[in-house]
C-alpha positions in Angstrom: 0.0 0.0 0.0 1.1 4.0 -1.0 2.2 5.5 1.9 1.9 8.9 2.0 -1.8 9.3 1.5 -4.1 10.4 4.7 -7.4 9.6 2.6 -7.2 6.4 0.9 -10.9 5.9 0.2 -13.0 6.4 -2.8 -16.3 8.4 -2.6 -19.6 6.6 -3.2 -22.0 8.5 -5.3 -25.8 8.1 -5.2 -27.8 9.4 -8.5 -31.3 9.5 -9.3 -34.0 11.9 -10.7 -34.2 15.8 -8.4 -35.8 14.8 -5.3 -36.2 11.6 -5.2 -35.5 9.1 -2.5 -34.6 11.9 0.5 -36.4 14.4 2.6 -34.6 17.6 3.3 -34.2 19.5 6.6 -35.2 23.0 6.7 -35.7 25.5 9.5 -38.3 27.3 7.9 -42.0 27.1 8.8 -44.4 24.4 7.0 -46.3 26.7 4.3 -50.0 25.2 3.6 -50.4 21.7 3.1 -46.4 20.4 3.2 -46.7 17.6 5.4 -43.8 16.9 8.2 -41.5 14.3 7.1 -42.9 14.2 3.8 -41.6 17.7 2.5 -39.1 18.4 4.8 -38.5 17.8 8.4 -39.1 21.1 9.5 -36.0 21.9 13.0 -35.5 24.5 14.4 -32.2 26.7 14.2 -30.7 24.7 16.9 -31.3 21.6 15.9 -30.0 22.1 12.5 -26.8 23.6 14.3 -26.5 20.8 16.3 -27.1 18.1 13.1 -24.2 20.6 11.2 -21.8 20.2 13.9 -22.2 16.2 14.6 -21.1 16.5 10.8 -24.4 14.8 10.4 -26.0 16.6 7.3 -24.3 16.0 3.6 -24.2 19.5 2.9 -26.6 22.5 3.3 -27.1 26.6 2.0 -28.7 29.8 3.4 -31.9 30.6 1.8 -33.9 33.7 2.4 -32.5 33.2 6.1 -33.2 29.5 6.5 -31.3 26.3 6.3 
C-alpha cells in the first residue's frame, strides 16, 4: 500500500431523478399543506446547528435566512 496518502478511500455516489429518495431538513416554517416528514423535516435553528456540527447533514445553503 502507498504511503503517503491520509485519505485512501473512494467516494460513493448516489444518483437519481431531483428529489427523489430523501427528505430535506429546513428551518423554515411548514407553508399550507407540506406535510412533516414528507416535504421536509421542519427543526428549528438549533437543531439544524447541532445536526451541522455532529457533521451529520451532507451538505446544506442559506436561503432567504433558512437552512
Amino acid at each position: 500500500m502507498s504511503q503517503g496518502r491520509p485519505l485512501d478511500r473512494r467516494p460513493i455516489i448516489i444518483s437519481g431523478p431531483a428529489g427523489i429518495g430523501k427528505v430535506s431538513h429546513t428551518t423554515r416554517g411548514p407553508r399550507p399543506g407540506e406535510v412533516e416528514s414528507i416535504a421536509y423535516f421542519f427543526i428549528n435553528g438549533d437543531t439544524f446547528s447541532a445536526l451541522a456540527s455532529q457533521d451529520l447533514l451532507v451538505e446544506y445553503t442559506t436561503f432567504n435566512g433558512h437552512h
